[in-house]
mmCIF file of the C-alpha atoms, coordinates in Angstrom:
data_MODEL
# 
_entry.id   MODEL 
# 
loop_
_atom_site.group_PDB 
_atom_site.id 
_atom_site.type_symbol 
_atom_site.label_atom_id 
_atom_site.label_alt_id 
_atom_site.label_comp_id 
_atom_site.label_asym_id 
_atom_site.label_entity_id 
_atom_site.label_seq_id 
_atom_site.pdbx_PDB_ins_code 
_atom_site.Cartn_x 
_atom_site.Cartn_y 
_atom_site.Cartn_z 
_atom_site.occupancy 
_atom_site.B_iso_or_equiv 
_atom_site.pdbx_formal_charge 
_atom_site.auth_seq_id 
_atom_site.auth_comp_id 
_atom_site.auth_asym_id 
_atom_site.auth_atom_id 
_atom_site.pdbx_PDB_model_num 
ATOM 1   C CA . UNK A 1 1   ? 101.230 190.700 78.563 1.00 0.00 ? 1   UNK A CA 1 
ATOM 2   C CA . UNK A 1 2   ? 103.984 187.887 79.049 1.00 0.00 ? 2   UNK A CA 1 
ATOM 3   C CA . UNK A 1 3   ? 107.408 188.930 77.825 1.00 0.00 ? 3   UNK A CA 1 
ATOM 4   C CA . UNK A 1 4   ? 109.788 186.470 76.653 1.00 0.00 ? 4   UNK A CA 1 
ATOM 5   C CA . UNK A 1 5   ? 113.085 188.119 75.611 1.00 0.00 ? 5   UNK A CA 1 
ATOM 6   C CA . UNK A 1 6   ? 115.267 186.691 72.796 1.00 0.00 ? 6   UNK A CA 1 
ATOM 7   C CA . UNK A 1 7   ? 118.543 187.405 72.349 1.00 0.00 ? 7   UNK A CA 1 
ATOM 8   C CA . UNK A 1 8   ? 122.243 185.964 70.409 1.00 0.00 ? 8   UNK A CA 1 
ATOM 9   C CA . UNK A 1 9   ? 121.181 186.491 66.980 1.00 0.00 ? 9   UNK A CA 1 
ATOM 10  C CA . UNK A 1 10  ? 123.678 187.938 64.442 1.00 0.00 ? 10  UNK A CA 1 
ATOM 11  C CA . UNK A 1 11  ? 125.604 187.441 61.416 1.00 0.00 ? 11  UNK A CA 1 
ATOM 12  C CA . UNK A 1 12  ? 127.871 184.373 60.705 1.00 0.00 ? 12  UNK A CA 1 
ATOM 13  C CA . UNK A 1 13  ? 129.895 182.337 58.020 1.00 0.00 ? 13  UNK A CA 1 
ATOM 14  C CA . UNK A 1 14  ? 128.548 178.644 56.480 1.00 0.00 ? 14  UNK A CA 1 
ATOM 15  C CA . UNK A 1 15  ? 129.951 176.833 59.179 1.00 0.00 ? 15  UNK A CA 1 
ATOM 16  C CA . UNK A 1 16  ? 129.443 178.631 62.070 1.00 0.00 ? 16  UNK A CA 1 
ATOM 17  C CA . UNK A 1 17  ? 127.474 178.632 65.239 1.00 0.00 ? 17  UNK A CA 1 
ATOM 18  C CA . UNK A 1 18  ? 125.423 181.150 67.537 1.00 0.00 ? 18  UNK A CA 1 
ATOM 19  C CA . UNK A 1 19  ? 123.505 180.428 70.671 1.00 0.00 ? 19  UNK A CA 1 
ATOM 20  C CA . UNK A 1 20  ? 120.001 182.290 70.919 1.00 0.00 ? 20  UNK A CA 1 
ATOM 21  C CA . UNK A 1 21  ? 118.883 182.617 74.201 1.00 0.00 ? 21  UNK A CA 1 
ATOM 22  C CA . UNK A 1 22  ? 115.508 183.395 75.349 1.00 0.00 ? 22  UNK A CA 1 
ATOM 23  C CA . UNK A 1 23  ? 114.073 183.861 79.038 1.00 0.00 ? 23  UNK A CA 1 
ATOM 24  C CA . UNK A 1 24  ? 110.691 184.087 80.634 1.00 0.00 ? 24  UNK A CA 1 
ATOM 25  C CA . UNK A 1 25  ? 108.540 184.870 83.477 1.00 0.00 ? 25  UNK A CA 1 
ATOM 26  C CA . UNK A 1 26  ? 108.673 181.936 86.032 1.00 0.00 ? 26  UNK A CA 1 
ATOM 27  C CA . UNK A 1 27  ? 105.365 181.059 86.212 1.00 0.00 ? 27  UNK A CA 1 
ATOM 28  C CA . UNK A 1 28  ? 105.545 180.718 82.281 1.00 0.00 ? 28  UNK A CA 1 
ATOM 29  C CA . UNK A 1 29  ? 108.353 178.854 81.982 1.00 0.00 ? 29  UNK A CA 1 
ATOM 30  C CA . UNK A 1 30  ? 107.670 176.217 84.619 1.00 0.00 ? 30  UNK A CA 1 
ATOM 31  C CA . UNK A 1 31  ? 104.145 175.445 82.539 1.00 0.00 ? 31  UNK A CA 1 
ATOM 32  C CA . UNK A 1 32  ? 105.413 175.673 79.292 1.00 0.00 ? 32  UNK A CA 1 
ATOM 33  C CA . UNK A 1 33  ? 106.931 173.479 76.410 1.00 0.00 ? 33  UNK A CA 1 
ATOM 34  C CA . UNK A 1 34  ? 109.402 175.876 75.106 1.00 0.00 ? 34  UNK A CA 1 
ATOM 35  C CA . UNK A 1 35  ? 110.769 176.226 71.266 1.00 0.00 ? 35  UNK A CA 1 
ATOM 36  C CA . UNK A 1 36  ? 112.330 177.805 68.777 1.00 0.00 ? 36  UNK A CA 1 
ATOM 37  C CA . UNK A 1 37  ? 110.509 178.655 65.418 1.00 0.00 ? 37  UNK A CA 1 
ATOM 38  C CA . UNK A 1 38  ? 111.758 180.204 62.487 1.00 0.00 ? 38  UNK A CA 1 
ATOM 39  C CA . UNK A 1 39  ? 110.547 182.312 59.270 1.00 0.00 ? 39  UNK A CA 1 
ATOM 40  C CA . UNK A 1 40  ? 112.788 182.771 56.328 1.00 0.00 ? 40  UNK A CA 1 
ATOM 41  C CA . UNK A 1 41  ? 112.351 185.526 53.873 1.00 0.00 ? 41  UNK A CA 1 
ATOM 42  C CA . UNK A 1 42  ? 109.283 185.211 52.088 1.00 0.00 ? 42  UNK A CA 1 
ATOM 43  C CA . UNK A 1 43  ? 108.314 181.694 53.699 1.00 0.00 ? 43  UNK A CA 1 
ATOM 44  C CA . UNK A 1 44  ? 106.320 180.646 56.514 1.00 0.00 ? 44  UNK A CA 1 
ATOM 45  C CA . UNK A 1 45  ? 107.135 180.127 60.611 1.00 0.00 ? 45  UNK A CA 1 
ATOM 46  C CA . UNK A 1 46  ? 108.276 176.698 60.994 1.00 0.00 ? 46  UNK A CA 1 
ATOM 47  C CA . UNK A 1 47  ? 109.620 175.061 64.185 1.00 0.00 ? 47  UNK A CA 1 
ATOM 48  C CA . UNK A 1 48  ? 113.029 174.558 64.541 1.00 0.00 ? 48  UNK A CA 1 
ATOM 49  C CA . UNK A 1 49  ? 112.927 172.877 68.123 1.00 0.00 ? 49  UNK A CA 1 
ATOM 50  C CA . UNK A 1 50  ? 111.135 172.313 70.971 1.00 0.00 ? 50  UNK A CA 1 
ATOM 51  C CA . UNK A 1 51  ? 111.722 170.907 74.719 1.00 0.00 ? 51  UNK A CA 1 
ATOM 52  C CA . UNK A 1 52  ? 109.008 170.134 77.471 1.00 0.00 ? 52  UNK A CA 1 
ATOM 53  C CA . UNK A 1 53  ? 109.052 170.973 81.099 1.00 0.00 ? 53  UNK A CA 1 
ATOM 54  C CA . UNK A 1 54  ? 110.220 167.286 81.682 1.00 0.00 ? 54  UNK A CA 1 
ATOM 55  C CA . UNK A 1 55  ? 112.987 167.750 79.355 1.00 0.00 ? 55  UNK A CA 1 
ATOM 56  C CA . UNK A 1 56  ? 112.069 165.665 76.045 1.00 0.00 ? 56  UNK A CA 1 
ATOM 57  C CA . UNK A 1 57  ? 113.189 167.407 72.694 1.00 0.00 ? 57  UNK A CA 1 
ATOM 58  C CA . UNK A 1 58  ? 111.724 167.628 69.383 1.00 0.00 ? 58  UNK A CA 1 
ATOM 59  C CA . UNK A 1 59  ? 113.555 168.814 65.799 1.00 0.00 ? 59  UNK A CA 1 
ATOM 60  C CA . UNK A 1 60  ? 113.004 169.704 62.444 1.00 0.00 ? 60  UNK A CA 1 
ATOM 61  C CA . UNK A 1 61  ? 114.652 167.315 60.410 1.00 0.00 ? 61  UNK A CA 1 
ATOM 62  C CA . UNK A 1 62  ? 116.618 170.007 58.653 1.00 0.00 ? 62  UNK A CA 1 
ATOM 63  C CA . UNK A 1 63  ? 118.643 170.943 61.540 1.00 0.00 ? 63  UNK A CA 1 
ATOM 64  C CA . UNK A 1 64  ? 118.686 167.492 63.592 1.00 0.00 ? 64  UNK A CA 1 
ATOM 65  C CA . UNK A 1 65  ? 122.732 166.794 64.132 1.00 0.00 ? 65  UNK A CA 1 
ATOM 66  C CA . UNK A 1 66  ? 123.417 170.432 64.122 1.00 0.00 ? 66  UNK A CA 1 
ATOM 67  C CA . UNK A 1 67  ? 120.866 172.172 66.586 1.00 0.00 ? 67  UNK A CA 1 
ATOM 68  C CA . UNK A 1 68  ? 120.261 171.116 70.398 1.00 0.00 ? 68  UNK A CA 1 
ATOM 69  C CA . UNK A 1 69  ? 117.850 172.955 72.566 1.00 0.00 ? 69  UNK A CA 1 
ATOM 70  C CA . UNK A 1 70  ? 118.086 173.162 76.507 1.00 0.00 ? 70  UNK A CA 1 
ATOM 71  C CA . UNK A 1 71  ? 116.572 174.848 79.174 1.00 0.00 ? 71  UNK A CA 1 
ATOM 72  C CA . UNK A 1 72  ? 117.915 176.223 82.333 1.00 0.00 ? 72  UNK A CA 1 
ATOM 73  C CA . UNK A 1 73  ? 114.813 175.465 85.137 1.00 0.00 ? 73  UNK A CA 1 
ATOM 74  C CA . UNK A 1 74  ? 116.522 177.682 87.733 1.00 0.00 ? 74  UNK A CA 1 
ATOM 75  C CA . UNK A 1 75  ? 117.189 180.757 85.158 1.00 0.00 ? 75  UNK A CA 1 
ATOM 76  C CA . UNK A 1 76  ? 113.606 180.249 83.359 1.00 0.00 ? 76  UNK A CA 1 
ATOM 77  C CA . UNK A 1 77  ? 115.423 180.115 79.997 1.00 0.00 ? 77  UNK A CA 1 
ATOM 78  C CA . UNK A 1 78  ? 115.769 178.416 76.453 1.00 0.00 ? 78  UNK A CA 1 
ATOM 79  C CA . UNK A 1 79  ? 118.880 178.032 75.049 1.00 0.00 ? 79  UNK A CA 1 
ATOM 80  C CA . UNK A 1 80  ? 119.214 176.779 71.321 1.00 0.00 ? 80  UNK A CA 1 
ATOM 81  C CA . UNK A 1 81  ? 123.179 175.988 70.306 1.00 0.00 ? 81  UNK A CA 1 
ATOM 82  C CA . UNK A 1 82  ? 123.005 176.373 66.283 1.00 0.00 ? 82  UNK A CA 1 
ATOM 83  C CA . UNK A 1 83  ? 126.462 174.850 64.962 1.00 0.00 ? 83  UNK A CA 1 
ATOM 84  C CA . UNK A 1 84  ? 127.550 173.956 61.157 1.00 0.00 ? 84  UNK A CA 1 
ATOM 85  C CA . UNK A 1 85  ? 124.983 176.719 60.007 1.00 0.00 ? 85  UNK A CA 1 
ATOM 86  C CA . UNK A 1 86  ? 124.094 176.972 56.507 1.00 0.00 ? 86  UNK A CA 1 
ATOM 87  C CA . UNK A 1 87  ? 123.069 180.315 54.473 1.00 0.00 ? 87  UNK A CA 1 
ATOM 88  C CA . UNK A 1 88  ? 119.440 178.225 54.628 1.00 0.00 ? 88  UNK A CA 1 
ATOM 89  C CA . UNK A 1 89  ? 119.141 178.645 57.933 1.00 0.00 ? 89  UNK A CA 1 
ATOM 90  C CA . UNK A 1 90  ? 118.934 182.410 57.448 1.00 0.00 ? 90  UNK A CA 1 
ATOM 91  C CA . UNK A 1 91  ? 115.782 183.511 59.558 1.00 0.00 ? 91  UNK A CA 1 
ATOM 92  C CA . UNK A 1 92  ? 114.115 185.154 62.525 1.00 0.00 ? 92  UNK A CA 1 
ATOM 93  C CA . UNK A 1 93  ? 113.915 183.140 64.781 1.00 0.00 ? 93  UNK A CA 1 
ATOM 94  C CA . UNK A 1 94  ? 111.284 183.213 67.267 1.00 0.00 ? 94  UNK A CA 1 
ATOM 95  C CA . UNK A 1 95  ? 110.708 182.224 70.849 1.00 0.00 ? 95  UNK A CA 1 
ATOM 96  C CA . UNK A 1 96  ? 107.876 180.386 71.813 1.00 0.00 ? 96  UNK A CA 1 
ATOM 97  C CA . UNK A 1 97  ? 106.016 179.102 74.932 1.00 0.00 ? 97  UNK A CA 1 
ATOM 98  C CA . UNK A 1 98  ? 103.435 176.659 74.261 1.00 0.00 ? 98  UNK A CA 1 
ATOM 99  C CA . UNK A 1 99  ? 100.674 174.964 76.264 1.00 0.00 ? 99  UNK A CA 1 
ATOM 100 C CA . UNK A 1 100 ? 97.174  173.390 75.227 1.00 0.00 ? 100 UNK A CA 1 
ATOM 101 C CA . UNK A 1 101 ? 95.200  176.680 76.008 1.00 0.00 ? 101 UNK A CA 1 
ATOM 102 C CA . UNK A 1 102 ? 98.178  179.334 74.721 1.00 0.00 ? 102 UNK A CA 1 
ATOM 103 C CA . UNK A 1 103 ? 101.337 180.280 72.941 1.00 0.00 ? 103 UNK A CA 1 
ATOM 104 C CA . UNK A 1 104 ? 103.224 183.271 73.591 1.00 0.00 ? 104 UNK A CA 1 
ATOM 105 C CA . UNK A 1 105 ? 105.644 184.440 71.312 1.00 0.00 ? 105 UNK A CA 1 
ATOM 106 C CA . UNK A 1 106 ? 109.200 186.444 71.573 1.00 0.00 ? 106 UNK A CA 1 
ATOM 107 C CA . UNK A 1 107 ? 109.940 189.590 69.475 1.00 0.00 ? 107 UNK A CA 1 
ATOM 108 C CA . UNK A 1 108 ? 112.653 187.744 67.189 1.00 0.00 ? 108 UNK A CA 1 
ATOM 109 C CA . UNK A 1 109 ? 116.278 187.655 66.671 1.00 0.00 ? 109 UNK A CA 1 
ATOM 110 C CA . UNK A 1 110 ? 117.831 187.844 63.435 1.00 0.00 ? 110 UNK A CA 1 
ATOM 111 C CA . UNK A 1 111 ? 120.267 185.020 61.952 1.00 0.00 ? 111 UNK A CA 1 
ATOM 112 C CA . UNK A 1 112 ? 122.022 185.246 58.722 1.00 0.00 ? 112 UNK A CA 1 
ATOM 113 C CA . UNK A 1 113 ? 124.441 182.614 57.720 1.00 0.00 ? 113 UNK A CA 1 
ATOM 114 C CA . UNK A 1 114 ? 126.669 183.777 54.658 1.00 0.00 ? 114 UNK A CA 1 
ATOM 115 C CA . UNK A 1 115 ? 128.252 181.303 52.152 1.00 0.00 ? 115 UNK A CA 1 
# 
């Protein structure tokens, strides 16, 4: 079963930032568009970001200014840099590596933005 481990989540202040990481198994990564999806209490999992193996991003509108996504080739791992957070952005936040045949998914990381 592919592991991809999550970590940086935690609790914050309107305002803030947090970096989740998230790393995977080599042969994974290198294949792989890798992203960031959310789900907030009581709501569906939406994406927050994704980047492809060459490097081109996509965002979610809500968080475009505020959120960049990166990935480190020679560590195998996804970095997403959440700054001016906002209590709406309260969420687990997921790890994701997606091709055309499969996604695999991390176990989550909690964020919760106060006001």
């Amino acid at each position: 079963q592919v592991q991809l481990v999550g970590s940086g989540g935690g609790l914050v202040q309107a305002g803030g930032s947090l970096r989740l990481s998230c790393a995977a198994p080599g042969s994974i990564f290198s294949k792989n568009s890798m992203g960031w999806y959310r789900q907030p209490p009581g709501k569906q999992r939406e994406l927050v970001a994704q980047i492809t193996s060459g490097g081109s991003t996509n965002y979610a509108d809500s968080v475009k200014g505020r959120f960049t996504i990166s990935r480190d080739n020679a560590e195998n791992t996804v970095y997403l840099q959440m700054n001016s957070l906002k209590p709406e952005d309260t969420a687990v936040y997921y790890c994701n590596a997606h091709n055309s045949f499969s996604d695999y998914w991390g176990q989550g990381t909690q964020v919760t933005v106060s006001s």
